[in-house]
VEXGUKOL-612700 format. One record per residue (C-alpha): x, y, z. Coordinates in Angstrom, 2 decimals, padded with zeros to 5 digits. Each point is the difference from the previous one (the first is absolute). Last residue first. Example, Ala and Ser with C-alpha at 12.3 -4.5 7.8 and 13.67 -1.06 7.14 Angstrom:
<rec c1="013.67" c2="-001.06" c3="007.14"/>
<rec c1="-001.37" c2="-003.44" c3="000.66"/>
% end
This chain:
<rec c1="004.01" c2="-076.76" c3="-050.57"/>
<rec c1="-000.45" c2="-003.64" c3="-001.24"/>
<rec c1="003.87" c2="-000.52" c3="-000.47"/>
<rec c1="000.63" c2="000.48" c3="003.24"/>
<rec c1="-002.55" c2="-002.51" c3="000.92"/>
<rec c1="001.53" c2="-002.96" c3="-001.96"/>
<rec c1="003.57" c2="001.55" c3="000.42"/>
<rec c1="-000.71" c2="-000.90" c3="004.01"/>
<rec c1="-001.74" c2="-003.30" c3="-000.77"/>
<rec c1="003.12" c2="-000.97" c3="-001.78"/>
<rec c1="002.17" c2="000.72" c3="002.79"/>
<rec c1="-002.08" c2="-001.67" c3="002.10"/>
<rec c1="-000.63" c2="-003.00" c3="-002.57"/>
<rec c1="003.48" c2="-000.92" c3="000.42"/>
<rec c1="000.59" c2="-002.97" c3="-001.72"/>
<rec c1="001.85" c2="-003.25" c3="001.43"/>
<rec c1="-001.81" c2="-002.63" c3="-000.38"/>
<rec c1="-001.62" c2="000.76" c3="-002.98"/>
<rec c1="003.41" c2="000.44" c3="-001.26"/>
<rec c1="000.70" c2="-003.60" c3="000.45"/>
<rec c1="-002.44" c2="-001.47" c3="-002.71"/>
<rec c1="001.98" c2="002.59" c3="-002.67"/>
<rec c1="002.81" c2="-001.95" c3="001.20"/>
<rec c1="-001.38" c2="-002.79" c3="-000.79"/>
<rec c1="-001.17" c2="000.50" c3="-003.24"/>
<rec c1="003.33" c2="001.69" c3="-000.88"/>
<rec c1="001.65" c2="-004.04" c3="000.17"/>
<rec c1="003.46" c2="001.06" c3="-001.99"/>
<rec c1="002.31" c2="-000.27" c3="002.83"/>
<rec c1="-002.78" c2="000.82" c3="003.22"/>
<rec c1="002.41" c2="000.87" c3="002.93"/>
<rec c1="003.10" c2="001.07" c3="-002.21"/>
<rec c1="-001.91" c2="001.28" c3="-003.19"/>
<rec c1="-002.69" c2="002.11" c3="002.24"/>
<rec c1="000.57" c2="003.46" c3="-000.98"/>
<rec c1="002.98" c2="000.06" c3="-002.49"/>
<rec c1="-002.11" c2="-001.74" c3="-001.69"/>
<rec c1="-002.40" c2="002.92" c3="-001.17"/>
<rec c1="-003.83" c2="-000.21" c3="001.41"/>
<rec c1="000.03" c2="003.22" c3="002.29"/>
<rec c1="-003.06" c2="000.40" c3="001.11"/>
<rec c1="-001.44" c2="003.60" c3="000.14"/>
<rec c1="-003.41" c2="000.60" c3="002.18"/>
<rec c1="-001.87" c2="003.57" c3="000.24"/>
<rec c1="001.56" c2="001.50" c3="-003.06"/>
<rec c1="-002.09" c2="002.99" c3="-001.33"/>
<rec c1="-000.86" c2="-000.29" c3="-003.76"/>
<rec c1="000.93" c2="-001.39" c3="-002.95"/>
<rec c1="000.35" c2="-003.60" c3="-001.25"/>
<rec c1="001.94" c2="-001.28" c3="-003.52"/>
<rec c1="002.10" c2="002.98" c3="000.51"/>
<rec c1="-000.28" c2="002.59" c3="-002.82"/>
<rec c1="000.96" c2="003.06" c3="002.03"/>
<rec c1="001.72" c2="-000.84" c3="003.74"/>
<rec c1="-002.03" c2="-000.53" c3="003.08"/>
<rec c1="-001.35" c2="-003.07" c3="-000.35"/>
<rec c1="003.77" c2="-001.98" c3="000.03"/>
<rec c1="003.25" c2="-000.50" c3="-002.35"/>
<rec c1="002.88" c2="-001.90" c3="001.28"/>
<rec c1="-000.04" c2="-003.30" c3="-001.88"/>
<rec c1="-003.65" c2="-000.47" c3="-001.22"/>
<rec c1="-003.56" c2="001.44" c3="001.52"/>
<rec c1="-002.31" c2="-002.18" c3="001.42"/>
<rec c1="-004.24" c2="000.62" c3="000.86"/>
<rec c1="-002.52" c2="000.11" c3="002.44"/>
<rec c1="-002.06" c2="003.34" c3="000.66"/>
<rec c1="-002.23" c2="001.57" c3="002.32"/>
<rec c1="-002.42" c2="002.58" c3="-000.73"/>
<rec c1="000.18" c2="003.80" c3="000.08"/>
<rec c1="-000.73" c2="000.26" c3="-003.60"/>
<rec c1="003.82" c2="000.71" c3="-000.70"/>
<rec c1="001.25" c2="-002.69" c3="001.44"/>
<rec c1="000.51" c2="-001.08" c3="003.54"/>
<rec c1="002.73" c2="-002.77" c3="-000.01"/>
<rec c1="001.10" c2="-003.59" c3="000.79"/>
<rec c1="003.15" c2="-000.96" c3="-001.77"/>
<rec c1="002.00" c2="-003.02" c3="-001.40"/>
<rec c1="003.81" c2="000.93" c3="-000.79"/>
<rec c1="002.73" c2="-001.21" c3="-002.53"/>
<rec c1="002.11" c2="-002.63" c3="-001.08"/>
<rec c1="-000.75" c2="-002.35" c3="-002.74"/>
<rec c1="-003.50" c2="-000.07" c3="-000.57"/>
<rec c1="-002.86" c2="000.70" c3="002.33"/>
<rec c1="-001.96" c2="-002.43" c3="000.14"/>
<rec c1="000.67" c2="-001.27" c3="003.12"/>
<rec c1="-000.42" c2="003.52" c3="001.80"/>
<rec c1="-003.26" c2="000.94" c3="-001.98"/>
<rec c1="-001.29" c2="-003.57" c3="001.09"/>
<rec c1="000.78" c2="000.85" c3="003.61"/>
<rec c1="-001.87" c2="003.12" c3="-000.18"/>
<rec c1="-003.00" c2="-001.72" c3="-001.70"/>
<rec c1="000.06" c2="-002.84" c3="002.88"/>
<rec c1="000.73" c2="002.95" c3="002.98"/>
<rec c1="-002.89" c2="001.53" c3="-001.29"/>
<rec c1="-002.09" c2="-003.06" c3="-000.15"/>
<rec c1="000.33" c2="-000.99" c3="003.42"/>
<rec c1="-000.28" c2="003.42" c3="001.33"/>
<rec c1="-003.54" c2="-000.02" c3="-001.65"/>
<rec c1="-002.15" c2="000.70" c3="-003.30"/>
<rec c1="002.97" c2="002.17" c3="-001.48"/>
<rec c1="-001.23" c2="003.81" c3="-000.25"/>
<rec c1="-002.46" c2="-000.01" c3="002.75"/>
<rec c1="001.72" c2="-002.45" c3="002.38"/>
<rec c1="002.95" c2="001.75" c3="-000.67"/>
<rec c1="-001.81" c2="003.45" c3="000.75"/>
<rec c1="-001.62" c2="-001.75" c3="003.25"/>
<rec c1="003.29" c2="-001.40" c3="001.08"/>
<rec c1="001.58" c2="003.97" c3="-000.55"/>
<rec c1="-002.67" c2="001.38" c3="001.90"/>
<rec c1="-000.04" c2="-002.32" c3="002.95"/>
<rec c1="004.06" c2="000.19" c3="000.31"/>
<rec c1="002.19" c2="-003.09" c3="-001.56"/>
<rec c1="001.59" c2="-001.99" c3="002.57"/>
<rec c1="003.18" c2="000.24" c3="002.50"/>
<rec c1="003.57" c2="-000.22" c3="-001.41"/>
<rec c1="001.54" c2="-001.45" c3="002.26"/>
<rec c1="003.59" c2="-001.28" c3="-001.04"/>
<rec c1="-000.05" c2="002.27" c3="-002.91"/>
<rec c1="000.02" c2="000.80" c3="-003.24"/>
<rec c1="-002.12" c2="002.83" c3="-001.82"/>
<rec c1="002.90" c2="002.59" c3="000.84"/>
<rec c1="002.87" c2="-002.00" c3="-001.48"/>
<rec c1="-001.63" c2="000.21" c3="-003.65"/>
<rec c1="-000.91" c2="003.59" c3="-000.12"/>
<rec c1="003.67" c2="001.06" c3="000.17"/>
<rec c1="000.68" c2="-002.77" c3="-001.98"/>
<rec c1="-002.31" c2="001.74" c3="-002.67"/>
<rec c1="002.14" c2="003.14" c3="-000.14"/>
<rec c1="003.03" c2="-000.94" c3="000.28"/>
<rec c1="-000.48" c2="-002.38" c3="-002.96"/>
<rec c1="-002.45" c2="002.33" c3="-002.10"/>
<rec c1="002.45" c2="002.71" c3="000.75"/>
<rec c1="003.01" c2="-002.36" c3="-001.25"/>
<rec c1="-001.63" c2="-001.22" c3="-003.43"/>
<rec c1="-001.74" c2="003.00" c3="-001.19"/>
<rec c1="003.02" c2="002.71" c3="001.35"/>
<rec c1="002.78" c2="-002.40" c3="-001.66"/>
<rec c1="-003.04" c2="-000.29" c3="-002.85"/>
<rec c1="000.86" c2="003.84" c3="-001.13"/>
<rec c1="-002.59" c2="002.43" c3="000.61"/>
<rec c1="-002.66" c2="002.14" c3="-001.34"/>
<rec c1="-002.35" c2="-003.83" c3="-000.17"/>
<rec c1="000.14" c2="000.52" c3="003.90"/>
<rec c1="-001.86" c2="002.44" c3="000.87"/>
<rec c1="-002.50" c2="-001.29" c3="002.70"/>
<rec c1="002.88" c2="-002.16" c3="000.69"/>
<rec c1="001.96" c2="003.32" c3="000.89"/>
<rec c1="-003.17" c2="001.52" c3="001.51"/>
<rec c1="-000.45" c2="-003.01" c3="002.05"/>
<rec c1="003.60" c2="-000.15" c3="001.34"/>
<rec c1="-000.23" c2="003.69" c3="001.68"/>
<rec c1="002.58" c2="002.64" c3="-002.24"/>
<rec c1="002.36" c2="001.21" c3="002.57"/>
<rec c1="003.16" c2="-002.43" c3="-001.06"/>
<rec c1="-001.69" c2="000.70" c3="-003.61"/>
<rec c1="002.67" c2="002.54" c3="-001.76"/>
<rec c1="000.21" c2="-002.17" c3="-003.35"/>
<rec c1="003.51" c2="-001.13" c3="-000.14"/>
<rec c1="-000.07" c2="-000.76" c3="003.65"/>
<rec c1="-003.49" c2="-002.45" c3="-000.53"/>
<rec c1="001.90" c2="-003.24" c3="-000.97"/>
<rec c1="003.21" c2="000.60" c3="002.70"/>
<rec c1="-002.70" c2="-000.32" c3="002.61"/>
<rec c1="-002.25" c2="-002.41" c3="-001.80"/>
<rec c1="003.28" c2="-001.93" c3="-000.26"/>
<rec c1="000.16" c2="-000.26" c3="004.04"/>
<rec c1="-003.37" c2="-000.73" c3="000.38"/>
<rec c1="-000.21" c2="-002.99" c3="-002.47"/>
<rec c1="003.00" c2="-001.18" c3="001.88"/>
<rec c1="-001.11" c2="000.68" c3="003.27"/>
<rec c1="-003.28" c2="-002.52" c3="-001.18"/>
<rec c1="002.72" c2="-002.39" c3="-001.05"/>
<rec c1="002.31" c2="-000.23" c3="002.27"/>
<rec c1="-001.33" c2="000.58" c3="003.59"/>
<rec c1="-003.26" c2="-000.41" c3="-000.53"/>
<rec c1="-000.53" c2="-003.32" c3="-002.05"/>
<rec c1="003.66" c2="-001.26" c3="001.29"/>
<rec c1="-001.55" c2="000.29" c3="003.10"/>
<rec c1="-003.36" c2="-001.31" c3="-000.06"/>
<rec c1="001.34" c2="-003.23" c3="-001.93"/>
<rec c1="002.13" c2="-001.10" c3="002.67"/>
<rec c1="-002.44" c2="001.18" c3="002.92"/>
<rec c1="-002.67" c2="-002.57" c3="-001.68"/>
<rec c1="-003.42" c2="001.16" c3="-001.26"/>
<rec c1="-002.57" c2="-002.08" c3="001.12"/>
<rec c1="001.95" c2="-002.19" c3="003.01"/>
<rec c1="000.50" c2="002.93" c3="000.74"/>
<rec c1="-001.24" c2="003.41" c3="-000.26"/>
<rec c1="001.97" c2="001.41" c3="003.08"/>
<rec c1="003.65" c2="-001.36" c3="-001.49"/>
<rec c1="000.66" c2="003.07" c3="-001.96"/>
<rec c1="-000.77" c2="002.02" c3="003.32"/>
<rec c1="-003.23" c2="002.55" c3="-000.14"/>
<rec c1="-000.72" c2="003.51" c3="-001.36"/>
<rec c1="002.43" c2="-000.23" c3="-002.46"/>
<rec c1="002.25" c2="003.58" c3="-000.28"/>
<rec c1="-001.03" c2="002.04" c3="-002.63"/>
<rec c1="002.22" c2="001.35" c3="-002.43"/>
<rec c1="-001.25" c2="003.51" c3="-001.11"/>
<rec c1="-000.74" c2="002.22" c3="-002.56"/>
<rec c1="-000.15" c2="003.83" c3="001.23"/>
<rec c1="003.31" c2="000.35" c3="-001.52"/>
<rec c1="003.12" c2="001.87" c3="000.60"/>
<rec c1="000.35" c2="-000.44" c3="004.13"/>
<rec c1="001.09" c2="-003.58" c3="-001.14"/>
<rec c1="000.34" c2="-002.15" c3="002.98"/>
<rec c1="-002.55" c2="-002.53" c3="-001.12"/>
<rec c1="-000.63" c2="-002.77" c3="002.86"/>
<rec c1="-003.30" c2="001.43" c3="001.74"/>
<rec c1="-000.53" c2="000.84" c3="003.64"/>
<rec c1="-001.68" c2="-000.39" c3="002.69"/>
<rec c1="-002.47" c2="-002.94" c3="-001.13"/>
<rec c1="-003.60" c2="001.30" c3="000.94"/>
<rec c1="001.28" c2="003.66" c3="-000.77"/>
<rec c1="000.98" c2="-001.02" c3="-003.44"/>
<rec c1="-002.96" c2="-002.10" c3="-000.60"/>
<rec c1="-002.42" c2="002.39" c3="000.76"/>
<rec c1="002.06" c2="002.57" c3="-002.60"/>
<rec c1="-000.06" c2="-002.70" c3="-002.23"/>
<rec c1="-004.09" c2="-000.92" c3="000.31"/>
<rec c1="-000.98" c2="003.69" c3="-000.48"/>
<rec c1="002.36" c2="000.73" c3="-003.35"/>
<rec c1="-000.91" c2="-002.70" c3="-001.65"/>
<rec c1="-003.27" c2="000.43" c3="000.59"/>
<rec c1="-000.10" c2="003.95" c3="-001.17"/>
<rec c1="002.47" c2="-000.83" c3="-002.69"/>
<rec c1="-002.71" c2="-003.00" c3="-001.17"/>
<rec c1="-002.70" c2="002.26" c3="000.50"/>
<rec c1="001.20" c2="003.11" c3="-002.50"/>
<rec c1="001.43" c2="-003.01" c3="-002.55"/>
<rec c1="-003.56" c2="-001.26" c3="-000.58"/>
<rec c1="-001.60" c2="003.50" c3="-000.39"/>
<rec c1="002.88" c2="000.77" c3="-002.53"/>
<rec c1="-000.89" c2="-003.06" c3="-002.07"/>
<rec c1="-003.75" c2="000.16" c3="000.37"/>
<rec c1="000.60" c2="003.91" c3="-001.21"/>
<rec c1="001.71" c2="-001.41" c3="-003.06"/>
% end
């Protein structure tokens, strides 16, 4: 239990400290409710800036419909319950006292939210420490992005692959099903979320069809390992 609460303390803490960055960095976010504290985010980049990867098409009906629509029926989701001021990680924290309209649509808006931020047209490379804890934990950057990609192609149906810290501090591969992710009770990974794919269709069907392999092979291309590097060493505070 105190792993739990000591978990959800530093993910509100980096949560909070990489939105607020990104707010200022970007002007200005899309939610124009003054009711909540949860937010649409505007993309950091054009749909079409991760091509020939991820293709504009695909970008925007990804954002645009279907992450807003997760958003928009967490929204209505959390009313009953008084949460607009309630941060997302103590709702998923908490999320077997709710109905699956909260399960299914926070998860959503939530991991999207993670999602868009480790893409991008330059991403950079991973920091000293966090290539030496790979290197620790997986034999080498090679072999990381092998056991990650194996979590992704495995996973079945739709779903998510993850990278996180876990509760002894180490990193973490794993997948988690439909909407669900490391932060809520009973997932099949826990911990702090460093890197969230999003292996579901709806996020590659156009480009890719049914060949997830390769579009698993394109998000190498196309990761933002500044971003992660920055909820690597947040996290380690």
């Amino acid at each position: 239990m105190k792993q739990k609460y000591l978990f959800l303390i530093a993910s509100i803490i980096l949560t909070t400290i990489l939105t607020t960055n990104f707010a200022f960095a970007n002007g200005k976010f899309k939610s124009g409710d003054k009711n909540t504290i949860h937010l649409f985010e505007d993309l950091p980049y054009k749909f079409d800036a991760l091509e020939p990867y991820i293709d504009a098409q695909t970008m925007n009906l990804h954002y645009s419909k279907h992450h807003k629509g997760y958003y928009t029926k967490f929204l209505a989701a959390i009313e009953k319950y008084g949460l607009e001021q309630t941060p997302i990680e103590t709702i998923l924290s908490d999320i077997e006292k709710y109905d699956d309209g909260v399960k299914n649509n926070g998860g959503g808006y939530y991991n999207h939210s993670l999602y868009w931020k480790n893409l991008s047209p330059s991403g950079g490379k991973p920091s000293k420490e966090l290539l030496k804890e790979i290197e620790t934990t997986f034999g080498s950057l090679d072999n990381f992005k092998s056991e990650f990609t194996k979590a992704a192609k495995t996973q079945f149906g739709s779903g998510w692959a993850w990278l996180v810290i876990n509760s002894d501090n180490k990193l973490e591969i794993g997948n988690t099903p439909n909407q669900d992710n490391p932060l809520m009770p009973n997932s099949d990974i826990s911990g702090i979320p460093l890197i969230a794919l999003d292996v579901w269709e709806h996020a590659y069907y156009l480009n890719y069809q049914n060949k997830r392999g390769d579009y698993i092979d394109a998000f190498w291309k196309v990761i933002n390992w500044n971003e992660i590097n920055k909820r690597y060493k947040t996290s380690k505070k």
